[in-house]
TIMIKOL-543730 format. One record per residue (C-alpha): residue number from 1; x, y, z. Coordinates in steps of 0.05 Angstrom, whole numbers, plus 5000, padded with zeros to 4 digits. Each point is the difference from the previous one (the first is absolute). Example, Ala and Ser with C-alpha at 12.3 -4.5 7.8 and 13.67 -1.06 7.14 Angstrom:
<recs>
<rec k="1" px="5246" py="4910" pz="5156"/>
<rec k="2" px="5027" py="5069" pz="4987"/>
</recs>
This chain:
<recs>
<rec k="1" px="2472" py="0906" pz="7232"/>
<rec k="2" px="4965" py="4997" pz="5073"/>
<rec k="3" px="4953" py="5047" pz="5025"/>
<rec k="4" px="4985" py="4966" pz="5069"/>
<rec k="5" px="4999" py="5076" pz="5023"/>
<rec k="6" px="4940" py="5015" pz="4969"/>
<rec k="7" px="4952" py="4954" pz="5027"/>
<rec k="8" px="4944" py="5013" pz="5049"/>
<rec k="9" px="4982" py="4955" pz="5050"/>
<rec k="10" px="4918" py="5004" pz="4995"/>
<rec k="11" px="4944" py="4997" pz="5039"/>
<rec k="12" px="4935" py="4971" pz="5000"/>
<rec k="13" px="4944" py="4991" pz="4980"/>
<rec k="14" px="5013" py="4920" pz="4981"/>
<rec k="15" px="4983" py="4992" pz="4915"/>
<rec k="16" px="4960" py="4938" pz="4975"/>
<rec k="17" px="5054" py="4959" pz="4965"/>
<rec k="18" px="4987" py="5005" pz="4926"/>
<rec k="19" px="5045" py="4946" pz="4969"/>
<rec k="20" px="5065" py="4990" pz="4972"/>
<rec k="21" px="4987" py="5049" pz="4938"/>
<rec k="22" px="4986" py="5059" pz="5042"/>
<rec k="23" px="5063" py="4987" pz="5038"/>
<rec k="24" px="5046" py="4991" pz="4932"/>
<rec k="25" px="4962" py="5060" pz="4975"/>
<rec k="26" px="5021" py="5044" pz="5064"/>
<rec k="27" px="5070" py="4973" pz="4999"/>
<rec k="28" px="5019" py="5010" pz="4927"/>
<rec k="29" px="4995" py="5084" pz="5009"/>
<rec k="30" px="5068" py="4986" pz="5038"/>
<rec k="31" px="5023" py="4957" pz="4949"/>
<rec k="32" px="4984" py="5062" pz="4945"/>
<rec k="33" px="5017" py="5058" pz="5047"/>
<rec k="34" px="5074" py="4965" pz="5014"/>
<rec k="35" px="5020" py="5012" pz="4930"/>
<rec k="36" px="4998" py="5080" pz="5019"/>
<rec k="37" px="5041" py="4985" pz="5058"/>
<rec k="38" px="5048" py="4949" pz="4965"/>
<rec k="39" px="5011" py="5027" pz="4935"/>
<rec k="40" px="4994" py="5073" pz="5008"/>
<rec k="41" px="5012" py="5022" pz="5068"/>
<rec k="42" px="5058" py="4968" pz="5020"/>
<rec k="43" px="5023" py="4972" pz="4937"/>
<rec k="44" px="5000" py="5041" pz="4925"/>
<rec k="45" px="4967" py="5069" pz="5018"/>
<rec k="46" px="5068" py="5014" pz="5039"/>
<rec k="47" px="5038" py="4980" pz="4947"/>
<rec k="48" px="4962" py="5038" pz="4954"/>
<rec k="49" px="4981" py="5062" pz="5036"/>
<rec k="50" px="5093" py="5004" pz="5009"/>
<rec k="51" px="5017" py="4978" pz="4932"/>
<rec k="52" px="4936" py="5036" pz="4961"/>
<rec k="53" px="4958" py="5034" pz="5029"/>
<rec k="54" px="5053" py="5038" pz="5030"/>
<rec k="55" px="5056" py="4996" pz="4942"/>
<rec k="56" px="5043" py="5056" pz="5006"/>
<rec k="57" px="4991" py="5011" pz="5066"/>
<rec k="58" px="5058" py="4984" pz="5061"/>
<rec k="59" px="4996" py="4939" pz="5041"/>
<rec k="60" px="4987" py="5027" pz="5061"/>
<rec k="61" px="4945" py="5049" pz="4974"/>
<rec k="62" px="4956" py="4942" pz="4985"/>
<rec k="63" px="5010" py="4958" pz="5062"/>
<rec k="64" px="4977" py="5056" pz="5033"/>
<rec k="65" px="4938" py="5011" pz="4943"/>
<rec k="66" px="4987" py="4925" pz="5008"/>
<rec k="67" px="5006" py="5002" pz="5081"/>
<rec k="68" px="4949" py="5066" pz="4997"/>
<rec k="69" px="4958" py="4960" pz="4954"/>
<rec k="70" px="4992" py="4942" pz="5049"/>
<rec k="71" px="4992" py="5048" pz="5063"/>
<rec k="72" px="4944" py="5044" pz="4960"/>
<rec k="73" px="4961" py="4931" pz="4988"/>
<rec k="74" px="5001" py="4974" pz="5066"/>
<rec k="75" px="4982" py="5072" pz="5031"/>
<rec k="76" px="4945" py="4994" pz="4960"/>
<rec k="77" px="4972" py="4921" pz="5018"/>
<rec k="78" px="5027" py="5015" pz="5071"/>
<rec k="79" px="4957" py="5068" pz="5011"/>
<rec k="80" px="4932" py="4966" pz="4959"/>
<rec k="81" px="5010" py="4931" pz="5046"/>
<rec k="82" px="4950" py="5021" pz="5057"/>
<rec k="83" px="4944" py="5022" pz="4953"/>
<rec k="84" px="5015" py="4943" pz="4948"/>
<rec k="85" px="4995" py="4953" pz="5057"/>
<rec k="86" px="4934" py="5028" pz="5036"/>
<rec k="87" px="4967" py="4994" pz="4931"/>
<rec k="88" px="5023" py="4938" pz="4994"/>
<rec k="89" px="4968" py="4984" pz="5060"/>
<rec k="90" px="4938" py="5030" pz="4994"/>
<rec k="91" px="4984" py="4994" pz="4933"/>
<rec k="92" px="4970" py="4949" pz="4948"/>
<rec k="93" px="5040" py="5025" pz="4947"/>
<rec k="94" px="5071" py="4962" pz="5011"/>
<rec k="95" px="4996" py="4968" pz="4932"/>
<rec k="96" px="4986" py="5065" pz="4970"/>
<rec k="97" px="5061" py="5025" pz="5034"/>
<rec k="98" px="5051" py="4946" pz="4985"/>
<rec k="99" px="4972" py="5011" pz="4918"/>
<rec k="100" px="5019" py="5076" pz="5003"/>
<rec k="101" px="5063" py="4998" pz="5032"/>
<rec k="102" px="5024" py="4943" pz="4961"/>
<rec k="103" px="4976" py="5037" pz="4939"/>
<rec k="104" px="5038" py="5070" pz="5015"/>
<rec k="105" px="5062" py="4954" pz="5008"/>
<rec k="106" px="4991" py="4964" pz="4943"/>
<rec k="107" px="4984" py="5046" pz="4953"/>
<rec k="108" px="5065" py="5051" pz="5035"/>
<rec k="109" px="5045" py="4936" pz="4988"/>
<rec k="110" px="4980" py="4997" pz="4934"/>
<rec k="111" px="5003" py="5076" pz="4991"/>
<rec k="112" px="5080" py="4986" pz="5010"/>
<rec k="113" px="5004" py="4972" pz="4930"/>
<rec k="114" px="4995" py="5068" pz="4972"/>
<rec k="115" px="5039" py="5039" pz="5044"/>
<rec k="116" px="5059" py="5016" pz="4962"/>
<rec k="117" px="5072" py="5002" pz="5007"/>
<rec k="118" px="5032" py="5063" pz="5053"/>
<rec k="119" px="4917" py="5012" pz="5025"/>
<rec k="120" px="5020" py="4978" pz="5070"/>
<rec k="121" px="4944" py="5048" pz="5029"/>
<rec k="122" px="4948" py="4969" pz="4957"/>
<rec k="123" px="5030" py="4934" pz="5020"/>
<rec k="124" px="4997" py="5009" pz="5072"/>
<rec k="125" px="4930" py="5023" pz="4998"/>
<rec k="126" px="4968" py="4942" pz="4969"/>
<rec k="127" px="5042" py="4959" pz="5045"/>
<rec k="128" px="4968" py="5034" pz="5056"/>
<rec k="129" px="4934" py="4994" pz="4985"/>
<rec k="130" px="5005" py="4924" pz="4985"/>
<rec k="131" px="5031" py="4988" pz="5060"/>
<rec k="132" px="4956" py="5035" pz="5035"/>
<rec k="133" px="4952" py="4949" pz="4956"/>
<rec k="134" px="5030" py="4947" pz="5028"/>
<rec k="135" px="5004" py="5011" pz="5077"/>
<rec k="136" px="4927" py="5021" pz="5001"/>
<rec k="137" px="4963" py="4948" pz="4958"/>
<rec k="138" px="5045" py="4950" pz="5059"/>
<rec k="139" px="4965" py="5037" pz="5056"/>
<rec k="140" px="4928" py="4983" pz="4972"/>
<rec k="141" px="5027" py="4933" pz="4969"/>
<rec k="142" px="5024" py="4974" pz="5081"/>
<rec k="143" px="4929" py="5022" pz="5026"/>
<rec k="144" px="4979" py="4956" pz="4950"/>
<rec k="145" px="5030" py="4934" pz="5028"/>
<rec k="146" px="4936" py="5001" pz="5058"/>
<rec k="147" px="4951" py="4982" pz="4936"/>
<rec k="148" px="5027" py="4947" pz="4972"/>
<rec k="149" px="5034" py="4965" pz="5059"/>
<rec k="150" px="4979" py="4977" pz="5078"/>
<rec k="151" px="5041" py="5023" pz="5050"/>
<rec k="152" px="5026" py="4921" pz="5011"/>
<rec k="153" px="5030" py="5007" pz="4922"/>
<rec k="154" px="5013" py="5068" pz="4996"/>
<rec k="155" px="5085" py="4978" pz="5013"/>
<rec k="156" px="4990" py="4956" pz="4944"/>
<rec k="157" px="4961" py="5033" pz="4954"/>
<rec k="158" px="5052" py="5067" pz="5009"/>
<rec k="159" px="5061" py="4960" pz="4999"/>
<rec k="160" px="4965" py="4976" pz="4930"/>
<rec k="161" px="5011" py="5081" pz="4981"/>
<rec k="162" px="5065" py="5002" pz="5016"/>
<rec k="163" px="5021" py="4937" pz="4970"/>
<rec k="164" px="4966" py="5026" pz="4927"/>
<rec k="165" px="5028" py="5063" pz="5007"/>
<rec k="166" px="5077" py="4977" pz="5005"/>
<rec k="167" px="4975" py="4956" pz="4953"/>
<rec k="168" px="4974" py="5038" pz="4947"/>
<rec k="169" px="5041" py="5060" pz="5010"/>
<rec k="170" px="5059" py="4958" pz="4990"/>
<rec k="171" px="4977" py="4964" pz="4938"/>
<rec k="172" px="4978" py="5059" pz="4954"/>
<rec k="173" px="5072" py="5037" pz="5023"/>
<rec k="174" px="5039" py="4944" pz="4981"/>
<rec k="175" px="4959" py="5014" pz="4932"/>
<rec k="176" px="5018" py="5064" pz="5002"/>
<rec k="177" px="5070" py="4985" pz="5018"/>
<rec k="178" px="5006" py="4954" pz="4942"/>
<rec k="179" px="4969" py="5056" pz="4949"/>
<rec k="180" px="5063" py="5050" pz="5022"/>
<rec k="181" px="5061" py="4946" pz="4994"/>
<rec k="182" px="4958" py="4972" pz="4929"/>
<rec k="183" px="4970" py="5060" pz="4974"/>
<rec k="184" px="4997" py="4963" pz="4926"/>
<rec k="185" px="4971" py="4951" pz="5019"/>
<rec k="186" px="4945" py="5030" pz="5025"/>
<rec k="187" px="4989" py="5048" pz="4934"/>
<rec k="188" px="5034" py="5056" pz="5034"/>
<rec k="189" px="5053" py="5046" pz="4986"/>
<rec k="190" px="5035" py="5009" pz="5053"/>
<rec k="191" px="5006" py="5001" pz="5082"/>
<rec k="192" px="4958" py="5068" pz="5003"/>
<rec k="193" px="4942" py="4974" pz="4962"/>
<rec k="194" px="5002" py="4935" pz="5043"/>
<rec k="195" px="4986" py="5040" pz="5064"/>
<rec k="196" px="4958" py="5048" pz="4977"/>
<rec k="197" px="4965" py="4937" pz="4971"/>
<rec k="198" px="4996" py="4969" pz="5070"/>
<rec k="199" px="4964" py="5052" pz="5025"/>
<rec k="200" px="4944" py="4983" pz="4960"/>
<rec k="201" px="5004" py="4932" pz="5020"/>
<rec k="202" px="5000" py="5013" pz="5071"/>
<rec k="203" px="4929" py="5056" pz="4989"/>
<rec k="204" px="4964" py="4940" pz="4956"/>
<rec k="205" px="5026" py="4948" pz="5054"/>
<rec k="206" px="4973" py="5038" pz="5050"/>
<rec k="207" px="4938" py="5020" pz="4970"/>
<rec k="208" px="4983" py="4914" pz="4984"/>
<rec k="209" px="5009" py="4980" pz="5064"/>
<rec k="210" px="4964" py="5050" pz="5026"/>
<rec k="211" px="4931" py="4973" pz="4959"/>
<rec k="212" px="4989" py="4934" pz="5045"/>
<rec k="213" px="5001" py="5043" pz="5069"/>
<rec k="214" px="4941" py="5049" pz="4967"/>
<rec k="215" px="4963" py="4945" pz="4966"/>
<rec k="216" px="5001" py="4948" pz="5060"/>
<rec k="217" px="5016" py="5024" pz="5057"/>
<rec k="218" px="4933" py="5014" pz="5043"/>
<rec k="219" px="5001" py="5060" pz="5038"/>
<rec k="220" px="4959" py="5008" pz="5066"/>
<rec k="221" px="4950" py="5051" pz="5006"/>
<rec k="222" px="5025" py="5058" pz="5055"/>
<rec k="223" px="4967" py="4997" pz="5068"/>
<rec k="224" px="4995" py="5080" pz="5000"/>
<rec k="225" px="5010" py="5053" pz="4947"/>
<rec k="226" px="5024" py="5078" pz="5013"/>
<rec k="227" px="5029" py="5048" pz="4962"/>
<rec k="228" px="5067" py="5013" pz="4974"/>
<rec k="229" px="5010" py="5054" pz="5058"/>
<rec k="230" px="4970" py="4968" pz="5054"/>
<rec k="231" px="5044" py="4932" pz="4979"/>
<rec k="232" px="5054" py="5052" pz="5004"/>
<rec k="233" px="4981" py="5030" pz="5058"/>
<rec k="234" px="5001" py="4928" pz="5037"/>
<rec k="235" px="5070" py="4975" pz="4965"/>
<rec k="236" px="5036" py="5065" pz="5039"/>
<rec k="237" px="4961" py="4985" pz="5063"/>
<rec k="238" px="5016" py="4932" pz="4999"/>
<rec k="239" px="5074" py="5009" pz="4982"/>
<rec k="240" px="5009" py="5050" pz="5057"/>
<rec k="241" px="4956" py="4944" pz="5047"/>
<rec k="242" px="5061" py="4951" pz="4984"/>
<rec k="243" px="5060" py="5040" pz="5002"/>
<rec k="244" px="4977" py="5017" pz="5064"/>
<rec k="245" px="4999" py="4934" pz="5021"/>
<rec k="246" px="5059" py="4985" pz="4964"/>
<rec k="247" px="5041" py="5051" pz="5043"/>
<rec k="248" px="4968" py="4974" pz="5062"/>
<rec k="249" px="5037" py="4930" pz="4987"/>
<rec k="250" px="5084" py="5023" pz="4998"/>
<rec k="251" px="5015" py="4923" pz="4979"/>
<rec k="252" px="4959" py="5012" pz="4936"/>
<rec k="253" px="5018" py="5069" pz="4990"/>
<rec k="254" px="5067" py="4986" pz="5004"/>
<rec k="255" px="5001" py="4947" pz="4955"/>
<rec k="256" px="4969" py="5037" pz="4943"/>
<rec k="257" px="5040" py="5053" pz="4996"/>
<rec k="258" px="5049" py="4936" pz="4995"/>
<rec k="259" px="4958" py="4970" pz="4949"/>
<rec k="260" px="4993" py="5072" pz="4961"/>
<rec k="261" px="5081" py="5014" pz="4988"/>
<rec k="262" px="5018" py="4928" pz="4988"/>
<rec k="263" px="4946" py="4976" pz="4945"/>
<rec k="264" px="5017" py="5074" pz="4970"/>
<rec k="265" px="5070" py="4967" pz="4987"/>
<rec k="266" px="4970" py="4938" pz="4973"/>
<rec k="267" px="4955" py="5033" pz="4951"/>
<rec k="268" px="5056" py="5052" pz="4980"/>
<rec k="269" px="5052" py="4944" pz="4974"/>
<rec k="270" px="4938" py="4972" pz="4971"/>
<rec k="271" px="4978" py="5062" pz="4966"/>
<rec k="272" px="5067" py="5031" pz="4981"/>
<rec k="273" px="5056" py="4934" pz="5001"/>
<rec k="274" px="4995" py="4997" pz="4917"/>
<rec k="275" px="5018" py="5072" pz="4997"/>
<rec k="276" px="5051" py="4996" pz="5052"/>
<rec k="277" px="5020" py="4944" pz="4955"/>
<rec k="278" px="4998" py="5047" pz="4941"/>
<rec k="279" px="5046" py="5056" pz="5027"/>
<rec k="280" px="5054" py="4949" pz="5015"/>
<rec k="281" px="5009" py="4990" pz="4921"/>
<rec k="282" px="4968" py="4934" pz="5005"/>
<rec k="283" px="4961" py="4969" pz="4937"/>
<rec k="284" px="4923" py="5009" pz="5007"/>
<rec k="285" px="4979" py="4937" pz="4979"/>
<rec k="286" px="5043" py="4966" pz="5047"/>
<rec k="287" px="4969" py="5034" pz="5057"/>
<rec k="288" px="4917" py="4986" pz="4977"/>
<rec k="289" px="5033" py="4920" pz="5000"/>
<rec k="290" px="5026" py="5010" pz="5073"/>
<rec k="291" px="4935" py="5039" pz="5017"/>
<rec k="292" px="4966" py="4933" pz="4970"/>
<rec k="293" px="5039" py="4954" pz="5038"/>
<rec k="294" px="4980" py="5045" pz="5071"/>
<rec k="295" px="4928" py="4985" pz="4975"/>
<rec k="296" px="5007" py="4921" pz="4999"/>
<rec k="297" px="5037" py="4997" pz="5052"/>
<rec k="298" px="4964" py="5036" pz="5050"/>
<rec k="299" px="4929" py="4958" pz="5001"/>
<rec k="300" px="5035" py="4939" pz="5026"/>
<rec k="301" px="5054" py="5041" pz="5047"/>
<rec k="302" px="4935" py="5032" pz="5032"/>
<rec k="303" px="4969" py="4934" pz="5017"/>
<rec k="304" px="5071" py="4975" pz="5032"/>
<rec k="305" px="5002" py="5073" pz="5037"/>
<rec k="306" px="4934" py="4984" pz="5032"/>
<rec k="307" px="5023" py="4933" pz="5026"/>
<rec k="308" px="5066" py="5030" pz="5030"/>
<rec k="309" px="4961" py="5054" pz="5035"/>
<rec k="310" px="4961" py="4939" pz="5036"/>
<rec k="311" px="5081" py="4972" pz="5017"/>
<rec k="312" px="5028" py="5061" pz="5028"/>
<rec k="313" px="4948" py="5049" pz="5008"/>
<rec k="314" px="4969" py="5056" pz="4955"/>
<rec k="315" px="5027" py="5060" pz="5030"/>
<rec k="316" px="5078" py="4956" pz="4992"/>
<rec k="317" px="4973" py="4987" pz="4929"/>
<rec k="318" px="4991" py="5075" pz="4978"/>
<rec k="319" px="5066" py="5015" pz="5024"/>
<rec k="320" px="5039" py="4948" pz="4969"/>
<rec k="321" px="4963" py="5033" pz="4937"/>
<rec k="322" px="5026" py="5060" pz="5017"/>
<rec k="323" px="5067" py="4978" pz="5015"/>
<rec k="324" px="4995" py="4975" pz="4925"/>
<rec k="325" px="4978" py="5067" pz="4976"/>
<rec k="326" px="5056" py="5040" pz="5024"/>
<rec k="327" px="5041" py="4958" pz="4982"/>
<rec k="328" px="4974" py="5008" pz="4930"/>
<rec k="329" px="4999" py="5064" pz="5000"/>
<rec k="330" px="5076" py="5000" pz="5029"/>
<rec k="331" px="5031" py="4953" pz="4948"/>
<rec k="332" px="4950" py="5044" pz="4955"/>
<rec k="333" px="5046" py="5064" pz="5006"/>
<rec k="334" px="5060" py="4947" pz="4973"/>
<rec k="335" px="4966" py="4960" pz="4950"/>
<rec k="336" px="5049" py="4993" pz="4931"/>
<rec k="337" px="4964" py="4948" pz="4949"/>
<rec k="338" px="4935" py="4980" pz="4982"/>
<rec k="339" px="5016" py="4923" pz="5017"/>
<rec k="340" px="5002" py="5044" pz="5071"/>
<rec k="341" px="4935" py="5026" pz="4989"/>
<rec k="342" px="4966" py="4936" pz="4980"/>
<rec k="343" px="5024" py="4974" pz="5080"/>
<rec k="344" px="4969" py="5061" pz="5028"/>
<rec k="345" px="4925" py="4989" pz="4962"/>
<rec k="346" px="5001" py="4928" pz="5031"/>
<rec k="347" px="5026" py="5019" pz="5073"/>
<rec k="348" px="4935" py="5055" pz="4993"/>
<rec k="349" px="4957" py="4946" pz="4976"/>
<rec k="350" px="5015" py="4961" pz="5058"/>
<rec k="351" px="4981" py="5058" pz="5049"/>
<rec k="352" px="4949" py="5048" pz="4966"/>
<rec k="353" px="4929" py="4955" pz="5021"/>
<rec k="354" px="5025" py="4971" pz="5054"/>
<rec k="355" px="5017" py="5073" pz="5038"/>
<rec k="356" px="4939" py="5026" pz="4979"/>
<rec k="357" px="4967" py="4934" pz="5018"/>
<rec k="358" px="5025" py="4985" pz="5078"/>
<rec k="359" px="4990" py="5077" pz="5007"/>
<rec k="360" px="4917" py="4992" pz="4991"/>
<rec k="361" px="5016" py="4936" pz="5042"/>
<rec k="362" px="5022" py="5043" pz="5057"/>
<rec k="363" px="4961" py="5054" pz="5000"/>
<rec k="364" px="4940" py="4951" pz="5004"/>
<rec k="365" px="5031" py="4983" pz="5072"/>
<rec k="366" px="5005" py="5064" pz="5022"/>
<rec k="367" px="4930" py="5030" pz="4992"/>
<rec k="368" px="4935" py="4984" pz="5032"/>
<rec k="369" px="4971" py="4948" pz="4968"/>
<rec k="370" px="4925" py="5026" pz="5011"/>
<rec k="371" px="5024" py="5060" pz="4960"/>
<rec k="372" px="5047" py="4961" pz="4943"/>
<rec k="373" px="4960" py="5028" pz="4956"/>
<rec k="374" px="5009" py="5082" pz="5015"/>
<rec k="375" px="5069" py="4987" pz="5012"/>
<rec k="376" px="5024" py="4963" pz="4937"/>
<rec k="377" px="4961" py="5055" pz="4959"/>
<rec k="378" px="5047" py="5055" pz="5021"/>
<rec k="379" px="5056" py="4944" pz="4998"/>
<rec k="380" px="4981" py="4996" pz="4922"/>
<rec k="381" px="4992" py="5081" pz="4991"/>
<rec k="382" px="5067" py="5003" pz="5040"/>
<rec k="383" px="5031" py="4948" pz="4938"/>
<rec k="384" px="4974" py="5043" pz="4953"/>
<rec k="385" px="5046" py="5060" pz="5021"/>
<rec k="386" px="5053" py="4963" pz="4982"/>
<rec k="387" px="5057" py="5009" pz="4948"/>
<rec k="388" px="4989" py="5080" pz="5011"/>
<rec k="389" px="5064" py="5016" pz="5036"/>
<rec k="390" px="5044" py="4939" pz="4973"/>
<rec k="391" px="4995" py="5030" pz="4936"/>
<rec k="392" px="5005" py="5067" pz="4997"/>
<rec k="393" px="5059" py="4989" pz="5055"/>
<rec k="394" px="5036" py="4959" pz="4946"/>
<rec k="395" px="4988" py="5055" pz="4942"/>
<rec k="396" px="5022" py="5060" pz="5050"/>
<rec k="397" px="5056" py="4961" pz="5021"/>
<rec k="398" px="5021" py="4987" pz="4922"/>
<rec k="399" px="4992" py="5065" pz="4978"/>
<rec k="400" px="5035" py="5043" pz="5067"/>
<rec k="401" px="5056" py="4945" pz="4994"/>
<rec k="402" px="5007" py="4975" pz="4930"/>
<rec k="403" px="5014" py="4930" pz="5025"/>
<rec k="404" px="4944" py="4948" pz="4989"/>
<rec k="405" px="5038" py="4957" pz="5044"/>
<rec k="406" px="4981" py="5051" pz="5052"/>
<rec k="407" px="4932" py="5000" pz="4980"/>
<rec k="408" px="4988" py="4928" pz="5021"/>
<rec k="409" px="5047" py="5008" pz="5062"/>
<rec k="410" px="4949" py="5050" pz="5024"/>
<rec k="411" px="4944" py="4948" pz="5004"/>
<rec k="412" px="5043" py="4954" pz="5044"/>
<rec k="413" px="4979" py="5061" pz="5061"/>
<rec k="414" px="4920" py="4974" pz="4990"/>
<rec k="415" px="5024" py="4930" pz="5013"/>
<rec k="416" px="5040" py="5026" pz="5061"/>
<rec k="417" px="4953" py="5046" pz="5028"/>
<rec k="418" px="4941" py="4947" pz="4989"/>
<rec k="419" px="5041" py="4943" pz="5032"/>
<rec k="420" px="5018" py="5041" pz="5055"/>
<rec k="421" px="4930" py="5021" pz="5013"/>
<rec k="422" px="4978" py="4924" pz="5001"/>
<rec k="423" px="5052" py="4981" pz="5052"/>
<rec k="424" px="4954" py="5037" pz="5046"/>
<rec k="425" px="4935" py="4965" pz="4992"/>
<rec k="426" px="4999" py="4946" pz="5046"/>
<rec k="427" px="4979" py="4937" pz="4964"/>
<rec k="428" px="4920" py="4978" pz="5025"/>
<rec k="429" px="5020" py="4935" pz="5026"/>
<rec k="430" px="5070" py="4957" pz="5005"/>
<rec k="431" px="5031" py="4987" pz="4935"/>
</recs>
């Protein structure tokens, strides 16, 4: 799956190019990190945390467990982002950083093996935590990408990231996928042991290609060093510096509350479409294969997004993504057979990097360019508030209406209001 949410756009100081093993070295965390995303997040952990974690239990209870779950995590990386990204800044201890966030998620991934069946609070907690894991070791992993890359490669050299990380993500879940519909022939019993299984393969996948960033990736000494309060102190001065600035420009202001309700749509269906998927009665190893086919497809579909925002425009190339969104999320609320579902994961693999994609693409227009890099820092904190309200909207709406369909209904109004708030940014120049 695509996180082109996540990334920073960084700053100087310009790194001395190291060669092409640094650069693998610093690219192959995404391909290890992806598996969490991949395999877990979006694919068996909802599955799981529904049919075992929560056995016993009604639907609707654990969409709204699972949609709580997802909110708490992203409260959590969302309220940390400032002071993770000042240190970041200011600090020689990035690779340090990336190690011990990758290792809580790792070892909380792998702590899901013994979690057993009906211990959905357990569940949910080490889910937490290694998702918490995983969004923070990203924010020291992106302020990474100034060491081991000029600013002339740094679009290639990131792209390289991304690429590995569909990559790899979708190669160890189509693994995993194959361990659930074989089971025997893996030496397993059964479905349950297969998943509980892949979780370990996703913490020691993880924790491999984690190795070459701290063994060869060379990490620049800081320019200054201060303490943990004072780099505190300067994260919440700074922050209030830009929103103030922020405010001052309505164009960009406007546009990220846009930005903030839409891509809270996109990462709900991503976070919470298997166990929509789930409560329709559909079969759970059908919907990880339709989750793997949105991860193939959507490399490629982003590429062919970016070149149809240079056609028709950026801001006309998030809407159109929109427009596919809600109507998703419409034909969502009547969807009857998996062969129904499998259209729907390659219509969102057509759409999912390429929103997120023009969107960065048009901010960049809107800001001042002396100041790119201020703004797309609280652009990227912004991203990370994401999938807080989409979720727990689709669990509240589940449970106060017993309807599922309902439940996805209810994310079409993010894709409405967002869309809506968009029409009124005018675009920077003719498209």
């Amino acid at each position: 799956m695509s996180r082109a949410a996540e990334r920073q756009s960084l700053p100087e100081p310009e790194p001395a190019v190291d060669g092409r093993r640094q650069v693998l070295a610093w690219a192959f965390y995404d391909w290890g990190n992806s598996a969490f995303a991949t395999t877990v997040m979006a694919g068996f952990f909802p599955v799981f945390f529904k049919q075992y974690f929560s056995a016993g239990s009604d639907a609707a209870d654990s969409t709204l467990r699972l949609g709580l779950a997802n909110s708490v995590a992203s409260v959590l990386v969302a309220a940390a982002a400032p002071l993770l990204g000042a240190i970041a800044d200011r600090s020689s201890a990035k690779k340090r950083f990336v190690g011990g966030f990758a290792a809580l998620g790792a070892v909380m991934t792998a702590a899901l093996y013994l979690v057993g069946r009906g211990q959905w609070q357990l569940a949910a907690a080490c889910y937490v935590a290694a998702a918490v894991g995983f969004s923070g070791s990203i924010v020291f992993y992106d302020s990474l990408l100034v060491a081991v890359a000029p600013a002339a490669e740094r679009d290639r050299v990131s792209a390289l990231g991304y690429g590995l990380g569909y990559l790899g993500g979708g190669l160890l879940l189509a693994v995993n996928v194959a361990m659930t519909l074989w089971p025997a022939r893996f030496g397993l019993s059964d479905a349950a042991e297969a998943v509980r299984v892949a979780f370990m393969t996703v913490a020691l996948w993880w924790a491999l290609f984690t190795l070459p960033l701290l063994l060869w990736v060379r990490e620049p000494a800081a320019s200054a060093s201060a303490s943990i309060g004072g780099t505190f102190r300067d994260a919440a001065r700074q922050l209030s510096t830009t929103l103030r600035r922020v405010r001052e420009l309505p164009q960009v202001w406007t546009f990220l509350l846009a930005y903030w309700l839409y891509i809270d749509g996109v990462d709900t269906i991503i976070r919470m479409a298997v166990d929509y998927g789930l409560a329709l009665g559909f079969d759970s190893g059908s919907l990880i294969t339709a989750l793997l086919l949105t991860q193939f497809v959507g490399f490629p579909a982003a590429i062919a997004f970016g070149w149809l925002g240079q056609r028709v425009g950026s801001r006309r190339g998030i809407l159109l993504g929109l427009a596919v969104y809600l109507g998703v999320t419409v034909y969502g609320y009547a969807l009857e057979t998996e062969a129904e579902f499998y259209g729907l994961a390659v219509v969102i693999g057509l759409v999912q990097g390429g929103v997120q994609a023009l969107s960065r693409a048009f901010y960049s227009r809107l800001i001042p360019a002396e100041e790119a890099a201020e703004f797309f820092g609280f652009y990227n904190m912004l991203g990370k508030f994401a999938a807080i309200l989409g979720p727990a909207l689709m669990g509240w709406v589940s449970v106060a209406t017993g309807s599922p369909r309902l439940s996805i209904l209810a994310i079409a109004l993010l894709f409405l209001a967002g869309g809506a708030l968009l029409l009124r940014v005018p675009a920077p120049y003719q498209q």
